[in-house]
N, C-alpha and C positions, 0 to 999 in steps of 0.2 A: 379311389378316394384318397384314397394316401399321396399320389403323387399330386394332388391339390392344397396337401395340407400347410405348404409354406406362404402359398398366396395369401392368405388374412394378416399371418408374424408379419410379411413384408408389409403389408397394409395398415396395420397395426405403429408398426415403426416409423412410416410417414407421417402418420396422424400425430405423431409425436414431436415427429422433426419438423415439421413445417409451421406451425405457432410459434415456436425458438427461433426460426428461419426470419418469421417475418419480425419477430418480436427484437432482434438482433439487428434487423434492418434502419427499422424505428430507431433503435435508438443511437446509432450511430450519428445520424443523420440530426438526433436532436445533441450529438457531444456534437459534433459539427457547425450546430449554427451558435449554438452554447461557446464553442471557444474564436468562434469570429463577432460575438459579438460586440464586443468594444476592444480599440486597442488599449486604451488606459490601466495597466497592468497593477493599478494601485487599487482600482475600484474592483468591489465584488462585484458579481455576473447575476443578473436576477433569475436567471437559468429559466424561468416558463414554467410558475409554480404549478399551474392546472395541464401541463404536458407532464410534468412530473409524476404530478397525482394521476394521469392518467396512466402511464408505463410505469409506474408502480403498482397497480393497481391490477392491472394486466399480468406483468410478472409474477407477483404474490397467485393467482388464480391457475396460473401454469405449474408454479411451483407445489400449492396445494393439491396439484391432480397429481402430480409425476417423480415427486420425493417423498416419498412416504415417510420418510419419519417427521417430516414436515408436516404431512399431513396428521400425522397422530397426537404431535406435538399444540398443535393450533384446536383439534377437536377437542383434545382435555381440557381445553380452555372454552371450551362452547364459540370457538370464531372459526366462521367459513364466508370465502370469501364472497357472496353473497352477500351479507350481511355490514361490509364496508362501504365508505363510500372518500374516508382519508386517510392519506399514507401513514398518516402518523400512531393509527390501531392497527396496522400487521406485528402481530407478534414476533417478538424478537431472540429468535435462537441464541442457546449462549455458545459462545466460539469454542470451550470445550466438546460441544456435539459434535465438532471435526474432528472431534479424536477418539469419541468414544462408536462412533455408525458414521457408518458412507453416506455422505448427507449432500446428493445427487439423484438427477435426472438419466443419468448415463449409464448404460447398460457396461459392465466390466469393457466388451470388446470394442467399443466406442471411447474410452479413456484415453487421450493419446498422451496428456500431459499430467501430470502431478506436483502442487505444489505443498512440500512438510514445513511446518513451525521450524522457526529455528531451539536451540536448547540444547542440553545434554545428548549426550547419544545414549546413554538408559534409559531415555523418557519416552516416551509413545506419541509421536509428531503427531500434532494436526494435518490431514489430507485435504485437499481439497483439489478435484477432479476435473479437467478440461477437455474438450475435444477444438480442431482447430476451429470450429465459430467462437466458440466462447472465450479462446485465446486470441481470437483478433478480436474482438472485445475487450479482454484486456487492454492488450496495447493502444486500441484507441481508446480509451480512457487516459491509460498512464501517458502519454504521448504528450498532447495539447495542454496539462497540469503542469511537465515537468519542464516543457520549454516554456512557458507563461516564470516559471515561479525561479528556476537555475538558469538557464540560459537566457534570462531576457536581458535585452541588450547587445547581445553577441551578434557582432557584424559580418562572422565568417564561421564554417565550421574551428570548432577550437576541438584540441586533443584530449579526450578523455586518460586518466590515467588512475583507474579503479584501483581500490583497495578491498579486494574481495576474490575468491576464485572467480575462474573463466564458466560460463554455460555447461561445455563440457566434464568441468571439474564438480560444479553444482547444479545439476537438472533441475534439484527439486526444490531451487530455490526460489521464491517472486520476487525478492530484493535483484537477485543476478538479473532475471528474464527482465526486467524492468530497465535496469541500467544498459543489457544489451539492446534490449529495442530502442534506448535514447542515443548509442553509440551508434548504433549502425544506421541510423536517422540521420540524427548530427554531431557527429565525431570526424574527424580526420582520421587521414589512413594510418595514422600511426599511433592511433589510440590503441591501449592494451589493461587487460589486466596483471595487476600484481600480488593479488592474493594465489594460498597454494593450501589444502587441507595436508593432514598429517596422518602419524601413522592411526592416532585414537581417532580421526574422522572431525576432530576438531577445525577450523579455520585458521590460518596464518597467515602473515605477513613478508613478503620478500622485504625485507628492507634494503638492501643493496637495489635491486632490479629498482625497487620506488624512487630512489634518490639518482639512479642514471638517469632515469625518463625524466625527474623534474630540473637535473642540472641543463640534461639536452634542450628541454622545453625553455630552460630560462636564459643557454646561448643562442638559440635562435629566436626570442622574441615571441615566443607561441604563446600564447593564452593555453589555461589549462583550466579541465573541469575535474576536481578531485571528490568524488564519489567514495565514500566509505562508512562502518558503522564507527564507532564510539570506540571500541576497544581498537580496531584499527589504526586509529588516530594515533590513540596513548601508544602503542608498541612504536609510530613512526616517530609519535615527538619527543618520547623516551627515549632512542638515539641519536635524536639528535641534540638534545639535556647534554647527555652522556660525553657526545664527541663534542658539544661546544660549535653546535652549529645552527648557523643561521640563513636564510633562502629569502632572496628576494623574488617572487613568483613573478613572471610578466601581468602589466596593467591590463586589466580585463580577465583575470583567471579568478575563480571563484571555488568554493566547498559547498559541497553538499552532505549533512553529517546526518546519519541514523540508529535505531537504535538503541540497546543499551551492554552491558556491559559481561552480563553472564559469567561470572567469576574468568574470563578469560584473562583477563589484565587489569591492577587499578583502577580503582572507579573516582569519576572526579565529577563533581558537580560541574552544570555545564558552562557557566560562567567562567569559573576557571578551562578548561578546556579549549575555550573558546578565543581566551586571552594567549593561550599558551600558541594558538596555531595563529595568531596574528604575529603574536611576535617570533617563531620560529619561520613561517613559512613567506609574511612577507603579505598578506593576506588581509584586506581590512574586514573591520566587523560586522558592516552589510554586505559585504558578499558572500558570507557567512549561511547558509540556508540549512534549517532543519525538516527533517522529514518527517512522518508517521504512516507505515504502512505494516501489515499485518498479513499471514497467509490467507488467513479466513475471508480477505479483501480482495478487491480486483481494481481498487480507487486508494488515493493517498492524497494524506491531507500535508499541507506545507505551512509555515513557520511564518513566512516574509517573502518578498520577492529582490533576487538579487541586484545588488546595486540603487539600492532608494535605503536612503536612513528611515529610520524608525525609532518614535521615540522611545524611552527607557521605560520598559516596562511592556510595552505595548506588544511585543510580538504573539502572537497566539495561530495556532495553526486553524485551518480553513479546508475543507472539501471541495474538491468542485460542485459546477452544480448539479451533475447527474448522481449525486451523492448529498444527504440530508446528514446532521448531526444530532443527535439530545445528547444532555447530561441528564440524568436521573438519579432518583433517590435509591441506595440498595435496599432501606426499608419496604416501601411503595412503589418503587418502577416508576414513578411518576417525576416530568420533568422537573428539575430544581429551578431556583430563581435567580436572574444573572449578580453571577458573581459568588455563587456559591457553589459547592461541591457534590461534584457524582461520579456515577461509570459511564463512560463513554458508551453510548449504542447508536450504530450507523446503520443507515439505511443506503446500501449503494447499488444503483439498477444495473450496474457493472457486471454484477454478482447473477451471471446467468443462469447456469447448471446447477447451484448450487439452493442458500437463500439468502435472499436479498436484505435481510433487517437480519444484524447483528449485536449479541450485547456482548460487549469484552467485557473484561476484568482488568479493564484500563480506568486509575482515579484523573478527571480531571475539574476545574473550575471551568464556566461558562463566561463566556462574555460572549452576548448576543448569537447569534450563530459561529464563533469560532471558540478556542476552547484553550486552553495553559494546560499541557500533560503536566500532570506532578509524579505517574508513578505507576505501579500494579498493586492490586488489592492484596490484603493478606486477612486469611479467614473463611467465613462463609459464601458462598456465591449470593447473588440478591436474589431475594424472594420469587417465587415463581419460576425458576429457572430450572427445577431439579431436573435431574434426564432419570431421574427414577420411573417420570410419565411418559416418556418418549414414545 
């Protein structure tokens, strides 16, 4: 009897793996027809609200069998998935739960990837756990987002020249793996990173190495794609304040900027910021693109799409559409009304292994389905969220 006893474990872990299999299927296949639907990169994507709701609906069901504290989490609230029938009542975990329990379908030796919150290196990172379905999931979400929104218009690969460590320097980063899967997409062979960590584990900045790759880029005419966070920026355009220098980038070279500031380096509103990298690097201010992405995420929302003006005021970030948005009240959980103020909580089907409906500790205003970041909360988390019930 005993040498029969692994047949059921193997059986057992099929019956697991094969609903993610297919469910990973689907929904490639629905970012797929989602990002060829229109070439019009100004217009939103109606994405196929009742496929939506159906691969939500689906995943939330998988997710309440096979994440337990998912499951625990949703019972104290008396919701099982049974019981739905719109995406917009899955209960939504708060993104500190990735840091307090393993908030995952995947057994330890099935984990191949990990991605931690960025922060202090005293703090206790958010996890959030991959194996490679759920990481080419990833990437085909973040993929078709970030060439629709940075690289549109671009008639050739152009050279990426990141300001962030390399893969190998940051494993456990989704900002990195995101930028490397858009580089080795569409980047030229001579795209690189120029970030490097330090001895505290912090992030840094090569400044020298940054300004060879963009004087090189701008005697040869290359278009460039400059990827980095916020504090990145301030350390690059703080030397070049300093040395009295200015860079005219080749036409068609863009920014992509995220982020924020984590006492690494002066903080600047982004206005200024913004001005400061026009006029230092040569850069106009729709090409200019903001980011919003998060560990606890596997989808990022974007600002603008590069090279189309936008009027004053107007820019607000957007989801794709295999990704939902609310703002909500932190009193009531309940959605706000446009134009007024809440926490950001997403619903991204991206979000495989893990769960799919998130509520950050991110304050922003609504405008219709896109949203103006103003910031992070400070205080109480919103009602209902404690992980005292988990």
């Amino acid at each position: 009897m005993a040498e029969n006893q692994p047949a059921p474990l193997a059986h057992e872990k099929n019956r697991m793996t094969k609903p993610f299999h297919e469910y990973c299927e689907r929904l490639v296949g629905f970012i797929r027809r989602c990002s060829s639907e229109t070439s019009d990169s100004r217009s939103p994507l109606s994405g196929g609200d009742s496929e939506f709701n159906r691969l939500a609906l689906t995943l939330f069901s998988l997710q309440f069998e096979h994440v337990e504290p998912c499951r625990r989490f949703c019972r104290n609230r008396g919701i099982k998935p049974q019981m739905l029938s719109d995406w917009s009542r899955i209960p939504a975990m708060p993104a500190i739960a990735f840091k307090e329990t393993e908030l995952t379908s995947l057994p330890p030796e099935k984990r191949t990837n990990v991605f931690h919150s960025s922060g202090t290196t005293e703090q206790m990172p958010s996890r959030h756990f991959h194996d490679a379905g759920s990481l080419g999931v990833y990437e085909s979400s973040a993929l078709p987002w970030f060439q629709r929104h940075v690289l549109h218009g671009a008639r050739r690969k152009l050279c990426f020249i990141i300001l962030t460590p390399s893969p190998a320097l940051a494993p456990h980063s989704s900002l990195v793996h995101m930028l490397e899967t858009a580089r080795r997409e569409c980047g030229s062979t001579d795209s690189l990173f120029t970030g490097r960590i330090d001895a505290t584990g912090n992030w840094t900045l090569q400044v020298d190495a940054t300004l060879a790759a963009l004087r090189d880029a701008t005697e040869t005419n290359q278009p460039v794609v400059l990827p980095g966070t916020a504090f990145a920026f301030v350390h690059l355009l703080d030397h070049l304040i300093a040395n009295n220098v200015r860079l005219q980038l080749p036409s068609g070279s863009r920014v992509m900027e995220t982020g924020g500031y984590k006492g690494r380096s002066r903080s600047l509103p982004k206005h200024e910021l913004h001005s400061l990298i026009v006029d230092r690097l040569g850069i106009s201010s729709e090409r200019i693109v903001c980011e919003y992405g998060m560990s606890e995420l596997s989808s990022q929302a974007y600002d603008c799409v590069a090279d189309h003006d936008t009027p004053a005021g107007a820019r607000a970030f957007a989801f794709p559409p295999w990704a939902r948005v609310q703002i909500v009240s932190p009193e009531t959980g309940r959605e706000v009304a446009d134009g007024e103020t809440g926490l950001i909580r997403v619903f991204d089907l991206a979000n495989v292994r893990s769960v799919m409906a998130v509520q950050t500790d991110d304050l922003a205003v609504r405008h219709g389905d896109r949203f103006e970041l103003i910031g992070r909360t400070r205080g109480a988390q919103p009602r209902g969220c404690s992980l005292m019930h988990l």
